[in-house]
N, CA, C and O atoms as a DFTB+ gen file, in Angstrom:
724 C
 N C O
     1  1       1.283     -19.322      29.660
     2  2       0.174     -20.039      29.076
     3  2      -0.427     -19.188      27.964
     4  3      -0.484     -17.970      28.131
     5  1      -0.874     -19.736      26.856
     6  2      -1.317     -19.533      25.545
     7  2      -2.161     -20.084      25.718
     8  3      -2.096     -21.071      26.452
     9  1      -3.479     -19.657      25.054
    10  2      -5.008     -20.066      24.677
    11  2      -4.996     -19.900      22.834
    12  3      -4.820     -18.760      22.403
    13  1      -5.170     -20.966      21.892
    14  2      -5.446     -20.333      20.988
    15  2      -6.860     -21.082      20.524
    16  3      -7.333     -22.197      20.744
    17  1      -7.389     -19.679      19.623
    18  2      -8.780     -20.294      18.918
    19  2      -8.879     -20.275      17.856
    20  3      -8.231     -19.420      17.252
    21  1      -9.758     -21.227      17.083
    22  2      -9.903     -20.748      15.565
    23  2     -11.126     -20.579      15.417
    24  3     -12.034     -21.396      15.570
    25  1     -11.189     -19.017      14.977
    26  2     -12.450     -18.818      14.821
    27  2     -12.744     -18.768      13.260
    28  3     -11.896     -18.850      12.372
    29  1     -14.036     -18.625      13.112
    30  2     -14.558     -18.563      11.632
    31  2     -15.855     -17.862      11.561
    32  3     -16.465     -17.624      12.603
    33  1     -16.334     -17.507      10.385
    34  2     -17.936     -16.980      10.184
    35  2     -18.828     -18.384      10.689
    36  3     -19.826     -18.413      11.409
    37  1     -18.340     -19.140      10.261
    38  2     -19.389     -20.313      10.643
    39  2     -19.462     -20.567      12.385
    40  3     -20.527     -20.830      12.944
    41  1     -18.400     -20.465      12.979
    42  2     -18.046     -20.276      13.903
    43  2     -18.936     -19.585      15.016
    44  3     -19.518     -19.977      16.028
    45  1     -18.823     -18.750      14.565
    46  2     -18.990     -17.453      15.345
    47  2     -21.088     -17.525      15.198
    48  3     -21.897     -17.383      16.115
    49  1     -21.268     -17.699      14.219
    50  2     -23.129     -18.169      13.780
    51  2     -23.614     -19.222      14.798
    52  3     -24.625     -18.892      15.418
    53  1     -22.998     -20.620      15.132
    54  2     -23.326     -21.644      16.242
    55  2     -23.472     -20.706      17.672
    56  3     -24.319     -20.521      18.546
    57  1     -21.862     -20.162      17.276
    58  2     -22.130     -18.772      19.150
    59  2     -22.817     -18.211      19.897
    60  3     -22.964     -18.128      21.116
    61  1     -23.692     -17.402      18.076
    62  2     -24.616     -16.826      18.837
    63  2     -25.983     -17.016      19.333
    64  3     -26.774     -16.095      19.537
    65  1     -26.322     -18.833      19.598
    66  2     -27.377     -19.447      19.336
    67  2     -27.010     -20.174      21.369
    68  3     -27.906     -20.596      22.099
    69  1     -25.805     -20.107      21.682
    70  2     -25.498     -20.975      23.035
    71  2     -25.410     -19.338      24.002
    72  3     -24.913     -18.211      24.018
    73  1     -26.426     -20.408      24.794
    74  2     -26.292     -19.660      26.387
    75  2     -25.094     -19.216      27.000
    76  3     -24.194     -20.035      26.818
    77  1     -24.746     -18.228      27.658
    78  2     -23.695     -18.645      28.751
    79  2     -24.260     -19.390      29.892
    80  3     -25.407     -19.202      30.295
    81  1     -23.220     -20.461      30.542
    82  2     -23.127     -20.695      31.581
    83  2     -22.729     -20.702      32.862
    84  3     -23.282     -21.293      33.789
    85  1     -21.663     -19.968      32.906
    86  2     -21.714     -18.990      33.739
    87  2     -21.199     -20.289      35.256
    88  3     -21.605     -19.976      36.375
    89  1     -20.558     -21.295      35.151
    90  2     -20.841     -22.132      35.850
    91  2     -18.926     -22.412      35.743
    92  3     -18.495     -23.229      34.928
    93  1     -18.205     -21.819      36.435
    94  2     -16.842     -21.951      36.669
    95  2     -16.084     -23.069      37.504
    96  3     -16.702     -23.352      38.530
    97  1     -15.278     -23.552      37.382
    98  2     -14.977     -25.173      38.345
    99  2     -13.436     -25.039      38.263
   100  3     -12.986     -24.509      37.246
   101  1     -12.473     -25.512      39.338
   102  2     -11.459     -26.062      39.320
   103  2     -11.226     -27.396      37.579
   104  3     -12.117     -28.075      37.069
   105  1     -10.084     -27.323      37.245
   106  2      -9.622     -28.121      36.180
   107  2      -9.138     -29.524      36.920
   108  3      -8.219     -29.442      37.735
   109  1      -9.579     -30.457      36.722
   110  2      -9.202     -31.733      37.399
   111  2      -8.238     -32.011      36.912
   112  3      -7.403     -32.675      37.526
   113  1      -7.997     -31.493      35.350
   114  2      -6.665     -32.305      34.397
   115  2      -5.279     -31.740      35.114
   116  3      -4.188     -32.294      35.255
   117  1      -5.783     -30.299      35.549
   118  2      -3.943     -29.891      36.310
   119  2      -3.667     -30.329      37.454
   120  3      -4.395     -30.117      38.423
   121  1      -2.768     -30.884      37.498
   122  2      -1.910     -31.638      39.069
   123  2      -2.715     -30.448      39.772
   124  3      -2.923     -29.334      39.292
   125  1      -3.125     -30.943      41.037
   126  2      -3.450     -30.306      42.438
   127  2      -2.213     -29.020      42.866
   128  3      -2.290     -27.826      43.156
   129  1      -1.596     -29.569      42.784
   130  2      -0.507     -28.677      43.522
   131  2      -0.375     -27.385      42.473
   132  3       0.378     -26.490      42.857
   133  1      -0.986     -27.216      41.280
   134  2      -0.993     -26.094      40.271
   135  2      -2.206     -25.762      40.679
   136  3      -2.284     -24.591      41.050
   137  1      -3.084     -26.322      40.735
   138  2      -4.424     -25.873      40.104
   139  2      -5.230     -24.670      40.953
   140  3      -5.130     -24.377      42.144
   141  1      -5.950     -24.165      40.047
   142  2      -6.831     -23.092      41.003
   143  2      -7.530     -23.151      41.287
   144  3      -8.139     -23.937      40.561
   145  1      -8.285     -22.728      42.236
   146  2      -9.723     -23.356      42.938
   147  2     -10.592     -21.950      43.287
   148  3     -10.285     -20.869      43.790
   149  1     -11.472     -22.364      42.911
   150  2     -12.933     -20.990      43.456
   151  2     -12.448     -19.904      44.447
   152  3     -12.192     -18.701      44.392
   153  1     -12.441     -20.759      45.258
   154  2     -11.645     -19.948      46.176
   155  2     -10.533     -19.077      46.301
   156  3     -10.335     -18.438      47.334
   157  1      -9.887     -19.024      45.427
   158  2      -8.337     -18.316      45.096
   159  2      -9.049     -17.027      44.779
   160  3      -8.506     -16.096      45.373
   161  1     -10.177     -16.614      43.977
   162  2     -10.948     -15.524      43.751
   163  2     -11.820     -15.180      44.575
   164  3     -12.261     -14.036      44.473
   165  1     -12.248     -15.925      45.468
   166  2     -13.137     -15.110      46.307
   167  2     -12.714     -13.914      47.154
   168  3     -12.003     -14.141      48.133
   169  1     -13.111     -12.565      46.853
   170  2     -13.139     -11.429      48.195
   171  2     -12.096     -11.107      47.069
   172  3     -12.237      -9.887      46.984
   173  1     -11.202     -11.425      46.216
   174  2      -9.745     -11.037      45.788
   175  2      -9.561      -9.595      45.070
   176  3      -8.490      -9.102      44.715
   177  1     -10.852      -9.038      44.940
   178  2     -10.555      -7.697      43.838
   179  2     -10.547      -8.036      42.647
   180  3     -10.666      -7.086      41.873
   181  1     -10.412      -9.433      42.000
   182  2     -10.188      -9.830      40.726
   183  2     -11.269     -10.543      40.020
   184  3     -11.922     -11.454      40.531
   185  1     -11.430     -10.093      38.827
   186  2     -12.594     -11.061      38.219
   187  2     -11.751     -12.383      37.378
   188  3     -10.594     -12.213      36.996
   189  1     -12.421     -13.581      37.171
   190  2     -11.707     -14.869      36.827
   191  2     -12.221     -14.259      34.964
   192  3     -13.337     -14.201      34.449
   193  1     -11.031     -13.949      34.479
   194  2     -10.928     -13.362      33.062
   195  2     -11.062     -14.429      32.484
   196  3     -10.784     -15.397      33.192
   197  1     -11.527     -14.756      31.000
   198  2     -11.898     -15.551      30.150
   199  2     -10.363     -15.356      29.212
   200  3      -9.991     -14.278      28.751
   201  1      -9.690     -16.543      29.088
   202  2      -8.533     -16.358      27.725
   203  2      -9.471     -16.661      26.389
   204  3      -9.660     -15.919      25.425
   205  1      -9.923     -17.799      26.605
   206  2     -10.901     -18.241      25.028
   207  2     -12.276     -17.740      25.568
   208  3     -12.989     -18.447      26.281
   209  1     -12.548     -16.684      25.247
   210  2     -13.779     -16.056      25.355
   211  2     -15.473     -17.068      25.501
   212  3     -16.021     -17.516      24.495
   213  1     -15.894     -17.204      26.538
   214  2     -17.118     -17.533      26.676
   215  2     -17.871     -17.454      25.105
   216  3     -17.766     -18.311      24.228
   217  1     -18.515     -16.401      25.041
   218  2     -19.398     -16.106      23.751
   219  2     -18.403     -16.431      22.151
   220  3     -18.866     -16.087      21.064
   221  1     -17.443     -16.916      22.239
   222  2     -16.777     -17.618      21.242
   223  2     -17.398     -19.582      20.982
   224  3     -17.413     -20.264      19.958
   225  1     -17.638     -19.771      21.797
   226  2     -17.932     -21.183      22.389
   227  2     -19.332     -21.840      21.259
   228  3     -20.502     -21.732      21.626
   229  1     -19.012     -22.401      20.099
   230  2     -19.983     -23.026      19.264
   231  2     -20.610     -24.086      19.689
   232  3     -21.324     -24.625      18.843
   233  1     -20.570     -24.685      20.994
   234  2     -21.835     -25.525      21.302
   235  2     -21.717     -25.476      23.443
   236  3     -20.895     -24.894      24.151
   237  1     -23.094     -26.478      23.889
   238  2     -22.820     -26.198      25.191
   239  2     -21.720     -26.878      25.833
   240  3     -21.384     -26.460      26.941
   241  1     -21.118     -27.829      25.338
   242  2     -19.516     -28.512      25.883
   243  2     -19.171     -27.534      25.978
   244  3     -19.393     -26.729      26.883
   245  1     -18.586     -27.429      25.092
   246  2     -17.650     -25.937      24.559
   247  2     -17.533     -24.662      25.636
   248  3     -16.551     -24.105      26.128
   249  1     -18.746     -24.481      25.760
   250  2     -19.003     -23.258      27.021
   251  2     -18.570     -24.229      28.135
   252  3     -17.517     -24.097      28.759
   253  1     -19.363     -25.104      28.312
   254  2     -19.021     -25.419      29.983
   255  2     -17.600     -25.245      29.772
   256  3     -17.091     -24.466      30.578
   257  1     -16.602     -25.885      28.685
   258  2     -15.217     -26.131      29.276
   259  2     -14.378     -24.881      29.174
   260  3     -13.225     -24.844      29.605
   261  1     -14.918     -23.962      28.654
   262  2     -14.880     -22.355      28.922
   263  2     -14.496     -21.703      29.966
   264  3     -13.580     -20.880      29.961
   265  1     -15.317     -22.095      31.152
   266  2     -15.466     -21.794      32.517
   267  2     -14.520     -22.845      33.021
   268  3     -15.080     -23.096      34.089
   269  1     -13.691     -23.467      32.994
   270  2     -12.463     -23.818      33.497
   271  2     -11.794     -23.289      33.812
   272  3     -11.072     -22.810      32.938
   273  1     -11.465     -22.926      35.291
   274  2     -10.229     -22.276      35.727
   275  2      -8.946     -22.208      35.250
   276  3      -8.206     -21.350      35.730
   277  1      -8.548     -22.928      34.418
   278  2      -7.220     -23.562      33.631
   279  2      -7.280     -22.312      32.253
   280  3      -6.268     -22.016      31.617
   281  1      -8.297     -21.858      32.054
   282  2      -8.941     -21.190      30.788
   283  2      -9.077     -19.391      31.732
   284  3      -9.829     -18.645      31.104
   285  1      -8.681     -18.955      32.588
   286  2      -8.957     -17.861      33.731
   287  2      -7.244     -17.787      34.004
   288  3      -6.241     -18.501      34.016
   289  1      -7.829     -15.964      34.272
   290  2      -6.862     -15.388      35.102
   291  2      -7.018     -14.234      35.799
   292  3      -8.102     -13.740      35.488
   293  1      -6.325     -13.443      36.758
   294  2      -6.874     -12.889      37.608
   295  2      -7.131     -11.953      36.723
   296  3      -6.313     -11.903      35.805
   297  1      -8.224     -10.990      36.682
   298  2      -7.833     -10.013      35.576
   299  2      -8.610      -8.696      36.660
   300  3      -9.550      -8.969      37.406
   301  1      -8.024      -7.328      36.556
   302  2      -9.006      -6.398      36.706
   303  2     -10.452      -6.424      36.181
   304  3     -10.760      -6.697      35.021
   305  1     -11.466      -6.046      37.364
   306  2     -12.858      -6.153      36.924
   307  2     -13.274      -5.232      35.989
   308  3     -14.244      -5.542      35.298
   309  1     -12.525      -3.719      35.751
   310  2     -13.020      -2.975      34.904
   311  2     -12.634      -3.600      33.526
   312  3     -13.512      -3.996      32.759
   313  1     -11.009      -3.700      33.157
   314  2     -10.280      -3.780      32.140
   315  2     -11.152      -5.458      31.672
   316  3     -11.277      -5.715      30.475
   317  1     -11.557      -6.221      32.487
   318  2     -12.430      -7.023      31.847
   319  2     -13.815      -7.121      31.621
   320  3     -14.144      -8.066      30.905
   321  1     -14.458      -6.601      31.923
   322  2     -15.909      -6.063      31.618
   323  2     -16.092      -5.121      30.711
   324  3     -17.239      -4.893      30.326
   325  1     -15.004      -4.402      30.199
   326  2     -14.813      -3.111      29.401
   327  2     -13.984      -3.654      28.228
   328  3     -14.337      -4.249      27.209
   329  1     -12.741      -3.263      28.685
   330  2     -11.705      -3.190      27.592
   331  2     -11.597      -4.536      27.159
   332  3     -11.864      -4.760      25.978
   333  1     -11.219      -5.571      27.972
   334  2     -11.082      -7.149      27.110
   335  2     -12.331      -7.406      26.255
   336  3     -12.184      -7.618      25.051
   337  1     -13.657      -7.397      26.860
   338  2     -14.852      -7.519      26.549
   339  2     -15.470      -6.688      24.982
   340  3     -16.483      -7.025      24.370
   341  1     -14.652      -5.705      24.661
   342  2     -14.405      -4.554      23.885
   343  2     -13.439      -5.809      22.637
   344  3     -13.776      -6.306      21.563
   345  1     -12.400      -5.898      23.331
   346  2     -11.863      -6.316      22.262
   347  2     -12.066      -7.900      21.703
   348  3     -11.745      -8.326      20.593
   349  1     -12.630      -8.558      22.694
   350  2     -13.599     -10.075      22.382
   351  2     -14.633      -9.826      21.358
   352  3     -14.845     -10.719      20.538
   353  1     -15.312      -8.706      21.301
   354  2     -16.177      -8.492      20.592
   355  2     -15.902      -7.926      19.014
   356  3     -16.435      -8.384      18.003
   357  1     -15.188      -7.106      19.058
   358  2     -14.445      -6.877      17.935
   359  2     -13.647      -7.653      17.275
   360  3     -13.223      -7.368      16.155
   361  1     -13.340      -8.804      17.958
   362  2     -12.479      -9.670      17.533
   363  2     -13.967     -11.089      16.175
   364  3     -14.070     -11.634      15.077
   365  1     -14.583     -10.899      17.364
   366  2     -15.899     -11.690      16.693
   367  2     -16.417     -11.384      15.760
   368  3     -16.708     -12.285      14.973
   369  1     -16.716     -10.189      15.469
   370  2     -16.869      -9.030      14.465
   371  2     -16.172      -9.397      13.118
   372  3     -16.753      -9.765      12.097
   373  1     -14.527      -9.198      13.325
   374  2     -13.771      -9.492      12.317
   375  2     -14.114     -10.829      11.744
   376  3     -14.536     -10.945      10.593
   377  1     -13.893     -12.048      12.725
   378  2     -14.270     -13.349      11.937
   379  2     -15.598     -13.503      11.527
   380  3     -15.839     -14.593      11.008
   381  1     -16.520     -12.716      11.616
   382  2     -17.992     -12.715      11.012
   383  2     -17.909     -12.420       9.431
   384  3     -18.566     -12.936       8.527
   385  1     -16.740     -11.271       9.355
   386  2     -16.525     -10.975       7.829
   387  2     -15.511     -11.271       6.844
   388  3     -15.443     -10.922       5.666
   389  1     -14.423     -12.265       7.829
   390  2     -13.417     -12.697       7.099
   391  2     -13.023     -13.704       6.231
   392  3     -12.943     -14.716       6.927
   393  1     -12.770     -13.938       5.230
   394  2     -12.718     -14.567       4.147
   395  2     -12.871     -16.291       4.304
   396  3     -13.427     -17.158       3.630
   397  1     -11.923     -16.285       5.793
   398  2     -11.402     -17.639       5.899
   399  2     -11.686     -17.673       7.732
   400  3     -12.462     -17.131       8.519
   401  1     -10.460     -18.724       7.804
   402  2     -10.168     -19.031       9.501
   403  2      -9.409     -17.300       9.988
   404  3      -8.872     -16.335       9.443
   405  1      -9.748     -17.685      11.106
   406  2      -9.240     -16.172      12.253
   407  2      -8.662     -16.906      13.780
   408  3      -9.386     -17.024      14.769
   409  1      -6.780     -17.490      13.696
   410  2      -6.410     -17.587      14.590
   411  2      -6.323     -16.322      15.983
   412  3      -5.974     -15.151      15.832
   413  1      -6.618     -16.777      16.898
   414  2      -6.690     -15.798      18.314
   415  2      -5.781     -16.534      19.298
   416  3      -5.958     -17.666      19.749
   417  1      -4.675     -15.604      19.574
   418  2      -3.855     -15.978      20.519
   419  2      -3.831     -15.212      21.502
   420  3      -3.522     -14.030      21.352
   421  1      -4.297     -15.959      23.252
   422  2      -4.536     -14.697      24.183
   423  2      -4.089     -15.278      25.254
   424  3      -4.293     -16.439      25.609
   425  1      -3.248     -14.166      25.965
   426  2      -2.662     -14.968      27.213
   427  2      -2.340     -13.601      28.030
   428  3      -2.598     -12.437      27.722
   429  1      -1.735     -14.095      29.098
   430  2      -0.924     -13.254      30.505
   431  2       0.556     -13.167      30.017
   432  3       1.240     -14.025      29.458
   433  1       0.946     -11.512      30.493
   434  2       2.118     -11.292      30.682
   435  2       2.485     -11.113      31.914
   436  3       1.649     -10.443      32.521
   437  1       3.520     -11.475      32.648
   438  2       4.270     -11.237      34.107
   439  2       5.317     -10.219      33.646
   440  3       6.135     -10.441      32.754
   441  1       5.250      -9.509      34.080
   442  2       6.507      -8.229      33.865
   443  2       6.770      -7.452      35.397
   444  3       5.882      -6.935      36.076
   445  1       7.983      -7.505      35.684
   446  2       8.203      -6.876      37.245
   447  2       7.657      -8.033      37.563
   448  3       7.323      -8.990      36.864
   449  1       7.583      -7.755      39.155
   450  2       7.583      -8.593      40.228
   451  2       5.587      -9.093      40.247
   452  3       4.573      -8.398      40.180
   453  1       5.806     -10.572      40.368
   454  2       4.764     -10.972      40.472
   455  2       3.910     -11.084      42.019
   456  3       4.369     -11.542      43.066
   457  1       2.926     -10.676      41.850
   458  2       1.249     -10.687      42.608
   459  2       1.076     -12.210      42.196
   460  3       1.466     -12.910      41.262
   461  1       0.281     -12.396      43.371
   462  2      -0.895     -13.521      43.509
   463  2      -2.215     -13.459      44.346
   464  3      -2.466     -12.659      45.247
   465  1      -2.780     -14.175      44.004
   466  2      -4.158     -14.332      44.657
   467  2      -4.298     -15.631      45.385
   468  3      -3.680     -16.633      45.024
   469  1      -5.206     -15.615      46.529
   470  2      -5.585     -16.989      47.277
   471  2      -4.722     -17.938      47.835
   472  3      -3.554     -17.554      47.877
   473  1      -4.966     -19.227      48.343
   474  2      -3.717     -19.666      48.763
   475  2      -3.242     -20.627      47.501
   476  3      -2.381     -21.402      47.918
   477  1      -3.408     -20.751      46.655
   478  2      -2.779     -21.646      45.300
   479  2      -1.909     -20.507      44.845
   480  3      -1.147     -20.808      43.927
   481  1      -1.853     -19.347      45.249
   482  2      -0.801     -18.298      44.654
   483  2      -0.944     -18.466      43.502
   484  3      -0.031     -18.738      42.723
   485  1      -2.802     -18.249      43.052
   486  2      -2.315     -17.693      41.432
   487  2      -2.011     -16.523      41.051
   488  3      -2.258     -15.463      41.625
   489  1      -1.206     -16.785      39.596
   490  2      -0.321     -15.229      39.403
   491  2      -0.955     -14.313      38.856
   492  3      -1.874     -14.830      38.221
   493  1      -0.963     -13.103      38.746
   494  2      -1.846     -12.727      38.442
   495  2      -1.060     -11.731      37.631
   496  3      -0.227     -11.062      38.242
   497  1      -1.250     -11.495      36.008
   498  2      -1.140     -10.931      34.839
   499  2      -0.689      -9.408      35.089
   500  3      -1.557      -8.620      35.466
   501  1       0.648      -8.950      34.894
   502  2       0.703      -6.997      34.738
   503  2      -0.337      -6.918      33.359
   504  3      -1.380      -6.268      33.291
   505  1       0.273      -7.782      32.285
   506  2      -0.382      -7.528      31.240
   507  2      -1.824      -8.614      30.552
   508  3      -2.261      -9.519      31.263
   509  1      -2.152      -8.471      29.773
   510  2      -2.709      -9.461      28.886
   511  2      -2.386      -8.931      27.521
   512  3      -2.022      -7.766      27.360
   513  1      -2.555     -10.014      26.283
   514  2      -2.523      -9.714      25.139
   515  2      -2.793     -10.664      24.123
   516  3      -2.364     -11.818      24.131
   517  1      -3.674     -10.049      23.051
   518  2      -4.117     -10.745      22.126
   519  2      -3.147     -10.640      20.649
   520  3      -2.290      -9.790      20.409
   521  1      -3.384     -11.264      20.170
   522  2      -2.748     -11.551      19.147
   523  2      -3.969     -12.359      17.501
   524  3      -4.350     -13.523      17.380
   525  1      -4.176     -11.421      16.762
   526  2      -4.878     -12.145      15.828
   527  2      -4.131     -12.253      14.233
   528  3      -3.313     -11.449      13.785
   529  1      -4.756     -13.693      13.419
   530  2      -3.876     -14.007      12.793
   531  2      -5.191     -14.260      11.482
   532  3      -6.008     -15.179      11.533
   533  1      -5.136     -13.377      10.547
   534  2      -6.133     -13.834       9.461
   535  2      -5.312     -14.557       8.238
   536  3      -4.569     -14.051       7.397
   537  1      -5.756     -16.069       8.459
   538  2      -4.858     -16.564       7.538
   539  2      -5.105     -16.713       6.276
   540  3      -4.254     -17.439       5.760
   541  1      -6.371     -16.124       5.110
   542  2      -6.856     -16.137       4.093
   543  2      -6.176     -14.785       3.804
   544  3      -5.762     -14.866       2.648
   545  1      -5.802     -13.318       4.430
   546  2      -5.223     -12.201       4.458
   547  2      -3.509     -12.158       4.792
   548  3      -2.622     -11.343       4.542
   549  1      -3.549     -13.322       5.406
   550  2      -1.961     -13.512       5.670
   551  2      -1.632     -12.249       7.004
   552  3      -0.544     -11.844       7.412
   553  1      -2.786     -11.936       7.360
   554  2      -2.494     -10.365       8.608
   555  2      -2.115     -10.618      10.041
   556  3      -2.433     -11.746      10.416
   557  1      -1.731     -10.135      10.620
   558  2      -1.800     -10.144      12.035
   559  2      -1.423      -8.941      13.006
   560  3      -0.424      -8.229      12.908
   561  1      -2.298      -8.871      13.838
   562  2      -2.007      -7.767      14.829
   563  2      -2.176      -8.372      16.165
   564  3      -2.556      -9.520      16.394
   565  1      -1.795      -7.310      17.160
   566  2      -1.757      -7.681      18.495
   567  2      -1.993      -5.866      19.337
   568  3      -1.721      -4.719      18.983
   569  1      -2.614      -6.479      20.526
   570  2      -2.478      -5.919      21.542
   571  2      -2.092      -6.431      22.680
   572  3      -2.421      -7.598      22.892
   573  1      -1.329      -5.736      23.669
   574  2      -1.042      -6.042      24.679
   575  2      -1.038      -4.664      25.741
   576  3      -0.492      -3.561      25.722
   577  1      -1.909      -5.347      26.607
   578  2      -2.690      -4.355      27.713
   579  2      -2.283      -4.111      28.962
   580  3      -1.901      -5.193      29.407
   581  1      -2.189      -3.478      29.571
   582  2      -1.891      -3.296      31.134
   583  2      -3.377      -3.643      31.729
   584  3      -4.464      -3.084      31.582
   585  1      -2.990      -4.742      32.425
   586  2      -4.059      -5.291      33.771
   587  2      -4.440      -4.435      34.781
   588  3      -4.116      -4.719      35.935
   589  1      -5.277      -3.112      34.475
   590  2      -5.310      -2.445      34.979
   591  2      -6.753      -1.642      34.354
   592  3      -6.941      -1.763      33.144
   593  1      -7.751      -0.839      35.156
   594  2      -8.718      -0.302      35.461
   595  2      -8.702       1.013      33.964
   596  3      -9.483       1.342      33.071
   597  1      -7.366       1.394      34.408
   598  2      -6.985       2.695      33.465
   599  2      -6.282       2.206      32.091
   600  3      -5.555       2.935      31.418
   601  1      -6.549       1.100      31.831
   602  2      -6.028       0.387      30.662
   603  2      -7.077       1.029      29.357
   604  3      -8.302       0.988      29.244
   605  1      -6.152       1.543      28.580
   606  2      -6.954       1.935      26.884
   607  2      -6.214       1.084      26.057
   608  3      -5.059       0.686      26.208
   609  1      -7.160       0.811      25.006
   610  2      -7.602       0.184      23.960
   611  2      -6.718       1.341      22.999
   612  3      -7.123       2.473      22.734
   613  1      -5.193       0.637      22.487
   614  2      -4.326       2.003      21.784
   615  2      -4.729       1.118      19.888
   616  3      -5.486       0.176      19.656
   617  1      -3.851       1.939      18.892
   618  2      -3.792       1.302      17.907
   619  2      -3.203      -0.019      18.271
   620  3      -2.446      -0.054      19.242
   621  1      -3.538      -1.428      17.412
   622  2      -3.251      -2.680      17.663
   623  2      -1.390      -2.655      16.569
   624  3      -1.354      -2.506      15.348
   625  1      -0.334      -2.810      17.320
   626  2       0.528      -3.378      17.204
   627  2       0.826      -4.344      15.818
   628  3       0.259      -5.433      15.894
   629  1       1.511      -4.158      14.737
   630  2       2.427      -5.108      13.992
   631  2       2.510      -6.395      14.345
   632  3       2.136      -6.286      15.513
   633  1       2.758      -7.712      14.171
   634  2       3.252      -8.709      14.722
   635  2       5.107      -8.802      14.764
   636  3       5.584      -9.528      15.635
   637  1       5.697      -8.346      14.183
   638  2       7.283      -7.633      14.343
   639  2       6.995      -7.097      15.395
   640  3       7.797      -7.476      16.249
   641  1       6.196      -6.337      15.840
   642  2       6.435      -5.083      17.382
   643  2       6.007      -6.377      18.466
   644  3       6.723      -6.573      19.448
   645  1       4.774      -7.251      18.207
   646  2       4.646      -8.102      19.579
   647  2       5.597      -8.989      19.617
   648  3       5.793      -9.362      20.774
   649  1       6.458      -9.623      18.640
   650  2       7.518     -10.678      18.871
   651  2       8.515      -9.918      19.700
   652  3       9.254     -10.562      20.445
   653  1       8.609      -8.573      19.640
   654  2       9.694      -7.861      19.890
   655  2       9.771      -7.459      21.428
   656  3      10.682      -7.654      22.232
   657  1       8.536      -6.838      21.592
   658  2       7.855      -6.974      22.736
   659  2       7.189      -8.349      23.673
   660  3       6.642      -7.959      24.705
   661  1       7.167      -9.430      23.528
   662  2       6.956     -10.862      24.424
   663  2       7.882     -11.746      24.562
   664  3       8.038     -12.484      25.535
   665  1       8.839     -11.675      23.116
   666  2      10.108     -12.548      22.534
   667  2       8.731     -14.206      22.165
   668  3       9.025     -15.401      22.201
   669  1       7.575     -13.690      21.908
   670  2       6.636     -15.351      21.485
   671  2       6.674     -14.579      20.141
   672  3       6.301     -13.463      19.782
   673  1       7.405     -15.856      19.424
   674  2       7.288     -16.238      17.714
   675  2       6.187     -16.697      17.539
   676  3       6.289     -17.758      16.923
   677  1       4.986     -16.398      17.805
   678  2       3.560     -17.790      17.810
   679  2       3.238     -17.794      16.563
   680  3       2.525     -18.771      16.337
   681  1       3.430     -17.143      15.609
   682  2       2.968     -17.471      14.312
   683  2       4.421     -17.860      13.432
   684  3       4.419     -17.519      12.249
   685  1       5.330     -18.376      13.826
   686  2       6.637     -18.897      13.416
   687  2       6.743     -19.894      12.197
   688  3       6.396     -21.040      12.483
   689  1       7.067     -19.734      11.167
   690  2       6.738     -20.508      10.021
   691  2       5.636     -20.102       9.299
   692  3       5.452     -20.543       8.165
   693  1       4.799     -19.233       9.868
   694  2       2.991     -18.602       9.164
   695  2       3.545     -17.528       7.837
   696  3       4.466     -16.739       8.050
   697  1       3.039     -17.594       6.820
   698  2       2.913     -16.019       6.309
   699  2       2.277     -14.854       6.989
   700  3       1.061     -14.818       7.175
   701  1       3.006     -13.997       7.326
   702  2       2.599     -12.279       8.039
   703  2       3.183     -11.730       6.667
   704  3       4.264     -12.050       6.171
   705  1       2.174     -10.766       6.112
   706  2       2.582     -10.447       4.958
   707  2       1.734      -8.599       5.176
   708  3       1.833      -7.681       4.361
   709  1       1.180      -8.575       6.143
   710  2       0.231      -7.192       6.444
   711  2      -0.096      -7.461       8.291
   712  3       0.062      -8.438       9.023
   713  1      -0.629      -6.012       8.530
   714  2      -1.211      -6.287       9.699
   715  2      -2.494      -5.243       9.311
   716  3      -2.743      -4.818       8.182
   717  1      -3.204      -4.962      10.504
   718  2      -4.765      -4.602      10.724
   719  2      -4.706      -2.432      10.424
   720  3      -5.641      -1.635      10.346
   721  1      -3.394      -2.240      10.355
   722  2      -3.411      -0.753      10.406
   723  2      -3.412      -0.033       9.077
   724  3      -3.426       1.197       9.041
């Protein structure tokens, strides 16, 4: 699963005007037999990670549908309170000053043998990784993180090194003409 956003300066200005809500729910749209439920996180060690970042969210729809479990994954509580949270913010940052639109591509990696949580056996991420795409700059970089407590924030990755590393073409047909280093 892929989350993507488009962010913008204008964007990102509505953001910082909406509450969080903070108000998380099962996704009715995924068949039952997928879906995750409150419960799959309770007691689990895991915090329910944001793919499209809460404080990205330009009005209150927007947030509520934020907090969709469908939009979550298991994530370490440090590496998401810290390091994701670190790089959500920096990411916001950039589209505050960027020329144009600021695609964000953020998802779970499974690598080795998969973990789950609760009884819906959700899976729960070795990695995560972002991927940003400034399309007025033609740039893109990526990180991709270990789901993990002791996870650092390294230089952000080429988009050649993350295709190479995920085998996802997600900007396939885009101009990449630079990245962020």
């Amino acid at each position: 699963m892929v989350v993507v956003e488009k962010l913008s300066r204008s964007r990102m200005l509505q953001a910082a005007d909406i509450a969080r809500s903070d108000q998380f729910y099962a996704d009715s749209r995924i068949p039952q037999a997928w879906r995750a439920t409150l419960s799959d996180y309770q007691n689990s060690g895991f915090d329910r990670g944001h793919l499209s970042a809460a404080a990205n969210q330009p009005s209150q729809a927007a947030m509520a549908q934020s907090f969709a479990l469908s939009n979550m994954v298991p994530q370490d509580p440090t590496h998401n309170r810290k390091l994701w949270s670190k790089l959500e913010a920096d990411t916001r940052k950039y589209a505050l000053r960027a020329a144009g639109n600021v695609y964000v591509f953020s998802g779970p990696l499974h690598e080795g043998s998969t973990q789950t949580v609760g009884s819906n056996a959700v899976w729960i991420p070795s990695h995560l990784f972002k991927l940003v795409y400034d399309e007025a700059g033609q740039r893109a970089w990526a990180y991709v993180l270990p789901n993990r407590a002791d996870a650092q924030i390294t230089r952000p990755m080429d988009y050649a090194s993350f295709v190479q590393r995920t085998r996802w073409s997600l900007l396939d047909g885009l101009p990449v003409t630079g990245s962020l280093r």
